[in-house]
C-alpha positions in Angstrom: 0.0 0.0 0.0 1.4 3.7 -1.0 1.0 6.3 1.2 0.3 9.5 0.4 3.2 11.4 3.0 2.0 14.9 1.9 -2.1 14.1 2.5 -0.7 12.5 6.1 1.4 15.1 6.7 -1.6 17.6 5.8 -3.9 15.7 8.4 -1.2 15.8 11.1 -0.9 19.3 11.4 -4.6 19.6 11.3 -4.5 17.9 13.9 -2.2 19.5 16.0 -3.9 23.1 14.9 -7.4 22.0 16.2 -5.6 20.9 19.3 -3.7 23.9 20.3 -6.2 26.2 19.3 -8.9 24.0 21.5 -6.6 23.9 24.8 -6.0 27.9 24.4 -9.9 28.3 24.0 -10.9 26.0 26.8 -8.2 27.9 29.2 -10.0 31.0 28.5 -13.5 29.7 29.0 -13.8 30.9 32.2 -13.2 34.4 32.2 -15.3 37.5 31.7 -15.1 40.4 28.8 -13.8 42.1 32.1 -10.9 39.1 33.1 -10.0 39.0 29.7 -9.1 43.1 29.3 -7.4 43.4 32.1 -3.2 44.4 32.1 -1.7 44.7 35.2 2.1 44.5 34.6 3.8 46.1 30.7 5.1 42.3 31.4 2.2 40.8 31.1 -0.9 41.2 28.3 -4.5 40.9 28.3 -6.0 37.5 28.0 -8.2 39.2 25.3 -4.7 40.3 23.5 -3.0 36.5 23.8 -5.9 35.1 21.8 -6.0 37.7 19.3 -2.2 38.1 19.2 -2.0 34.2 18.3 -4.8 34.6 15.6 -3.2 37.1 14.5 0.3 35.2 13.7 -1.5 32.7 11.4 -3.7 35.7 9.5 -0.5 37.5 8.1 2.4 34.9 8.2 -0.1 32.2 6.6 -2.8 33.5 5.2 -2.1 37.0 4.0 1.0 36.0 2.9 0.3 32.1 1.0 -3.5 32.3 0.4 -4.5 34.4 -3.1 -7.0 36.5 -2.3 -7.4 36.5 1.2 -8.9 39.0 2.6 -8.1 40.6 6.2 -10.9 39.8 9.1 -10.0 43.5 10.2 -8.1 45.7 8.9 -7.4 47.5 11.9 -6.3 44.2 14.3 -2.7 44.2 13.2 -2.6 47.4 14.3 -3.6 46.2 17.7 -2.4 42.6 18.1 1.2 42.8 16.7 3.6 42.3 19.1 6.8 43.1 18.3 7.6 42.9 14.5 9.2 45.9 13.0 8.4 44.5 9.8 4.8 44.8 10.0 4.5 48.2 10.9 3.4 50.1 13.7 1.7 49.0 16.3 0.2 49.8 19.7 2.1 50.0 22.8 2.8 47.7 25.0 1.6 48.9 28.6 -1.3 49.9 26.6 -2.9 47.0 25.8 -5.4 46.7 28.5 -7.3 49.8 27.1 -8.1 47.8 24.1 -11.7 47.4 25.4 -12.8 47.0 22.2 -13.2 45.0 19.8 -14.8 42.7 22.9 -14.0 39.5 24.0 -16.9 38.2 21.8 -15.5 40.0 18.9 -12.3 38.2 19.0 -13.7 35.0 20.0 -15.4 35.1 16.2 -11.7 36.6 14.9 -10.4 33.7 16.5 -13.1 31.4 14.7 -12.8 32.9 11.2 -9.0 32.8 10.8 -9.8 28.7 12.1 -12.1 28.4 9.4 -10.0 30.0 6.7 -6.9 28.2 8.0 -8.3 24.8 8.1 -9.6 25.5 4.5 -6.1 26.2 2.9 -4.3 23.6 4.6 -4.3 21.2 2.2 -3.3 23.2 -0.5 -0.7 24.9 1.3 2.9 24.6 0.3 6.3 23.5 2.4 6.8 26.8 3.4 3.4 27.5 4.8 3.0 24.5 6.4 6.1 25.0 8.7 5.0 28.4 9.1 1.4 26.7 10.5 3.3 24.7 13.1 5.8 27.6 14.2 2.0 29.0 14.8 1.6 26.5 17.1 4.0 26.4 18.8 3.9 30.0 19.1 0.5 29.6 20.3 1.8 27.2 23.0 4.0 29.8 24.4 1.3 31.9 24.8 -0.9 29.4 26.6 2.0 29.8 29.3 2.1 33.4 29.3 -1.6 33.9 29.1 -2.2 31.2 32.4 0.9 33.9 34.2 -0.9 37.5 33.2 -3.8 36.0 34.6 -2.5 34.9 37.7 -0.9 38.2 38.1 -3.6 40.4 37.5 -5.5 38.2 39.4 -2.9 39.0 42.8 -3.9 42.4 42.3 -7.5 42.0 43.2 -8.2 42.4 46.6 -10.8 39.1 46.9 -8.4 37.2 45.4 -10.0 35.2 43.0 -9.5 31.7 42.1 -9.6 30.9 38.3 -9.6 26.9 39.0 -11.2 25.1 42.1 -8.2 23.5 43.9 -6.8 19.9 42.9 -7.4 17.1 45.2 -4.6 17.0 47.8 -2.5 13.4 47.3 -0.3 12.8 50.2 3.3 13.0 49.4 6.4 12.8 51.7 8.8 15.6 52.0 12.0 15.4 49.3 14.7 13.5 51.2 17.6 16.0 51.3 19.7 16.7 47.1 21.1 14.4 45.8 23.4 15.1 43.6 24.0 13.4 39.9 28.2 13.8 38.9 29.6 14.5 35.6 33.3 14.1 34.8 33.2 17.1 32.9 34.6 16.5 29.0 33.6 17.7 25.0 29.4 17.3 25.4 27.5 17.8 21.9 24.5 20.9 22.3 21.6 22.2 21.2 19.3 21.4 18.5 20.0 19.2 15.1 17.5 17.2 14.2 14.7 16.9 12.2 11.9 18.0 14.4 10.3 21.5 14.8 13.0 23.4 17.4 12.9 27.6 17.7 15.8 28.8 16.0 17.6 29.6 19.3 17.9 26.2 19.6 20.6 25.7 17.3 23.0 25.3 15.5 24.1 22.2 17.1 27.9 22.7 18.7 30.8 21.4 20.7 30.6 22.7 24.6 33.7 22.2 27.4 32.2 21.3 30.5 34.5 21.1 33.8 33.7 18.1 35.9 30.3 19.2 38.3 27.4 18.0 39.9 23.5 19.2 39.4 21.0 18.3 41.8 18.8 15.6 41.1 15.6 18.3 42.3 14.4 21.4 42.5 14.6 23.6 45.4 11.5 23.2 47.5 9.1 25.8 49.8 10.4 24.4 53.2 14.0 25.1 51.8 13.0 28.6 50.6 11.3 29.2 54.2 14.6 28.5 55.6 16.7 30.7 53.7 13.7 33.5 54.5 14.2 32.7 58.3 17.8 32.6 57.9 17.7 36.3 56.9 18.6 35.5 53.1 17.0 38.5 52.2 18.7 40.8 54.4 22.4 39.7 54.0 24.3 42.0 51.2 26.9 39.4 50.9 24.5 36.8 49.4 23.6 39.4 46.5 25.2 40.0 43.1 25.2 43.7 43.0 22.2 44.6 40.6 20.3 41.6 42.6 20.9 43.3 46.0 19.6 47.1 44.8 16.7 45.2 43.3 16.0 43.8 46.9 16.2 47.2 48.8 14.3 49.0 46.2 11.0 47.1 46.0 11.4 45.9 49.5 11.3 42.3 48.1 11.3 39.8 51.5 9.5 36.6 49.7 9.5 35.0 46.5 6.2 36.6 44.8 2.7 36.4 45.6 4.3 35.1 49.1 2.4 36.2 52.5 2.9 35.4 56.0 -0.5 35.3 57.5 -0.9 34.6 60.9 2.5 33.2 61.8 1.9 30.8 58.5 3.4 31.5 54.5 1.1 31.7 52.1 1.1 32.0 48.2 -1.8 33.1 45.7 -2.0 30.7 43.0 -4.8 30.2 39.6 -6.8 28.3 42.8 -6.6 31.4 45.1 -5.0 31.9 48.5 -3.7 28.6 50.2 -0.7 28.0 53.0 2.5 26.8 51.4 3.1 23.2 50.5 6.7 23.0 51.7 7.6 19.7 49.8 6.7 21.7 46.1 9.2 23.4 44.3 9.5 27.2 45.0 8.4 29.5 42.1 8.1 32.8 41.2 11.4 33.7 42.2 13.8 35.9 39.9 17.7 35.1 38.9 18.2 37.9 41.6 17.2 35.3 44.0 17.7 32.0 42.9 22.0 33.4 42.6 21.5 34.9 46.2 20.0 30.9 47.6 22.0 29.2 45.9 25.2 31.3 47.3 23.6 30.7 50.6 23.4 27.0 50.8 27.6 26.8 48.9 26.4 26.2 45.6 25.6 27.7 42.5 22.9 27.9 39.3 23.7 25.3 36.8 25.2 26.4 33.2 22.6 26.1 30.4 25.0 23.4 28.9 25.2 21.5 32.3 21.7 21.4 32.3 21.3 20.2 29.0 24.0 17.5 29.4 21.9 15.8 32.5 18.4 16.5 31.1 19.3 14.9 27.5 18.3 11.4 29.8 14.8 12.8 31.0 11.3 12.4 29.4 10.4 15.7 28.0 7.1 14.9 27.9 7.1 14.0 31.7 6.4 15.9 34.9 3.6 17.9 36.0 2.8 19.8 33.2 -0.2 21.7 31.0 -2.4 19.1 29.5 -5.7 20.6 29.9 -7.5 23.6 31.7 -7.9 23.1 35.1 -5.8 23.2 38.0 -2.2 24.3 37.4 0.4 24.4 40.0 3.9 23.5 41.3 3.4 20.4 43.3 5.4 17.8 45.1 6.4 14.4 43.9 7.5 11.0 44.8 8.5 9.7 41.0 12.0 10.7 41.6 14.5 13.1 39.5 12.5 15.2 36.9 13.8 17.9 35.1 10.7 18.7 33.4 7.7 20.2 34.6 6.7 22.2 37.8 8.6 25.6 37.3 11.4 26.6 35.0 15.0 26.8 36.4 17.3 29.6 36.2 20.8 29.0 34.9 23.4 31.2 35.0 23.5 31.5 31.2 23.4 34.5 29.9 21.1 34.1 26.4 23.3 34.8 23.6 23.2 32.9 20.5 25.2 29.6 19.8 28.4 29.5 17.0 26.9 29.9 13.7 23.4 31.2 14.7 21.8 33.0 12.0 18.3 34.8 12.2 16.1 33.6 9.4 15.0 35.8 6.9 12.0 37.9 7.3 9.5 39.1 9.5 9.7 35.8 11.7 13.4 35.9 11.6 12.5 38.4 15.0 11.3 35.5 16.9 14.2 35.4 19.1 17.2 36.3 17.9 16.9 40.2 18.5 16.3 39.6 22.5 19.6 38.0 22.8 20.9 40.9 25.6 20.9 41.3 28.9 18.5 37.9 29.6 19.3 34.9 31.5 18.3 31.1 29.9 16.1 28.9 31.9 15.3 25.6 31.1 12.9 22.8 31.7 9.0 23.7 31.4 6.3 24.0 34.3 3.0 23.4 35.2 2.0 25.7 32.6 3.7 24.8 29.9 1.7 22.7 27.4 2.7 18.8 27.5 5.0 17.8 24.6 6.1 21.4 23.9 9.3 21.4 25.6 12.7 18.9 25.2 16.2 19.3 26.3 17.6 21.9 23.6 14.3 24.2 24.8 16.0 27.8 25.9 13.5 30.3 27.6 14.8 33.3 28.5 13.8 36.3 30.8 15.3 39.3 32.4 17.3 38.7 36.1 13.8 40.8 37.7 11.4 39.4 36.7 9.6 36.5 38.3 5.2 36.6 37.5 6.3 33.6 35.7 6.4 29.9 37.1 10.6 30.3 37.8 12.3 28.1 40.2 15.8 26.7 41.4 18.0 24.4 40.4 21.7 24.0 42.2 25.4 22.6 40.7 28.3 22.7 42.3 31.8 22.0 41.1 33.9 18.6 41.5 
């Protein structure tokens, strides 16, 4: 029997499209015109904006650009829901986003539905070029599932009742971590980044040659109990646990906690998408910035892992394990008993600057801004979270934020040299 690889290929990634544009309209199910407006932070975007933005992404890379004929849902949306591609234009400011009351959440649900429609229709005929623009789509979309789930949680902090956007998972008993352990390498010539055949961001590659000195990672992530120590300790107050920038970060927002952390009657607390709860001290810490993951790790003799040490032990882990998104509903750092995972639960800091690898080049056009132009002054973290959607994420993955900031699901690794 012949196969026909291009009709299979067609029905794969229609497939995958329905699928990621499903999850990101389920996640979004619950909130208001109101919920979905909202921008508390420049950092983080309207809910309303993330599914426009998305949409948005697939109108003028694939559609506008490989369809004859196709006419824009609005002309005035790229306007509104570019991000940040020079080549398309102008476009509206960032911390202004949340003043886009209109077009209503309604409104862009039925953007949302017509650029489906059109999509779906075209795929077939679509050529090589398209197609892999159609599933950089997705995978841009997944991104924004993550970043959409964070500005929520965020803006959700900054209401006084404290809202819950999920009802709270069913507690499971699990023991606390026994103390790190600690998983050796000799150190040696290890082969990194991205070079296969599968969809990788460019960022991810090219493939290269990395000197690592022999080390040790630790086989999890730092928990709440251990961050509750270093709090007690009086990790926040002692200058000598600080790099420099970190330290006049500290005293100028009067930081004390990791964020969204309370102590209410004697007990710490954290807001999460399921509202207000005491800390679990056996799940991993998150929302913590580079500022203080550096600043614990000095304090209990260690130090963040390299990007490429990282890489080296993860390269043995299921990607596509760990507690991470699979569907809307409860999402949260929680505790485990399934042994080492490096993926899932909360993204760890390295202390990787995010530059690009030997022989990186930007691709050419519009896209080619995808990542390559915010290589300065960000750090790399690796590994997924709760939030990030199941299957999205492998070893080569490089996320990357600013040393500051920390609305999103960010937590702690330690290495130490050998």
């Amino acid at each position: 029997m012949r196969v026909n690889t291009a009709t299979s290929s067609a029905d794969r990634l229609d497939a995958r499209f329905r699928s990621v544009r499903a999850l990101t309209d389920s996640l979004t199910a619950p909130l208001s015109d109101a919920d979905a407006t909202v921008q508390s932070i420049d950092d983080a975007s309207p809910a309303k904006w993330h599914l426009a933005h998305t949409t948005w992404f697939f109108e003028t890379f694939v559609l506008r650009d490989h369809v004859a004929d196709y006419t824009l849902h609005d002309a005035r949306f790229p306007f509104l829901f570019n991000s940040y591609y020079e080549a398309e234009g102008r476009r509206h400011a960032r911390g202004r986003r949340g003043m886009v009351t209109r077009p209503s959440l309604d409104e862009v649900r039925a953007y949302r539905a017509a650029v489906d429609d059109a999509l779906l229709a075209a795929l077939p005929e679509l050529g090589d070029d398209a197609r892999t623009l159609v599933a950089l789509g997705c995978n841009h979309e997944e991104q924004h599932q993550e970043l959409l789930l964070t500005d929520i949680l965020h803006h959700f902090s900054e209401n006084p009742i404290e809202p819950a956007m999920f009802a709270p998972a069913a507690k499971v008993p699990v023991a606390m971590p026994a103390p790190i352990g600690w998983i050796e390498h000799p150190g040696g010539i290890v082969r990194i980044g991205h070079g296969g055949a599968e969809f990788a961001f460019d960022c991810e590659g090219p493939r290269h040659d990395a000197l690592l000195h022999p080390h040790a990672i630790a086989d999890r992530t730092v928990t709440n109990g251990e961050w509750a120590a270093f709090i007690d300790d009086g990790g926040y107050r002692q200058s000598r646990l600080w790099l420099a920038d970190g330290w006049t970060w500290v005293q100028a927002n009067a930081i004390d906690a990791p964020l969204y952390w309370e102590r209410r009657d004697g007990v710490w607390t954290r807001f999460g998408l399921d509202g207000r709860r005491a800390i679990d001290p056996a799940a991993p810490v998150t929302h913590v910035s580079l500022f203080e993951a550096d600043a614990y790790a000095a304090w209990a003799g260690a130090r963040l892992p390299t990007e490429f040490e990282w890489e080296a032990a993860a390269a043995a882990y299921d990607p596509a394990g760990g507690n991470q998104l699979d569907r809307a509903g409860p999402v949260e750092p929680r505790p485990s008993n399934d042994g080492p995972a490096f993926f899932g639960d909360v993204w760890q800091w390295t202390g990787s600057a995010y530059r690009p690898y030997p022989g990186f080049r930007a691709i050419e056009g519009a896209v080619g801004e995808y990542n390559g132009k915010f290589m300065s002054g960000q750090f790399v973290l690796r590994g997924g979270s709760c939030a990030t959607p199941r299957g999205h994420s492998r070893a080569t993955y490089r996320n990357f934020f600013y040393p500051h900031q920390r609305w999103q699901f960010t937590g702690v690794r330690l290495a130490k040299d050998l």
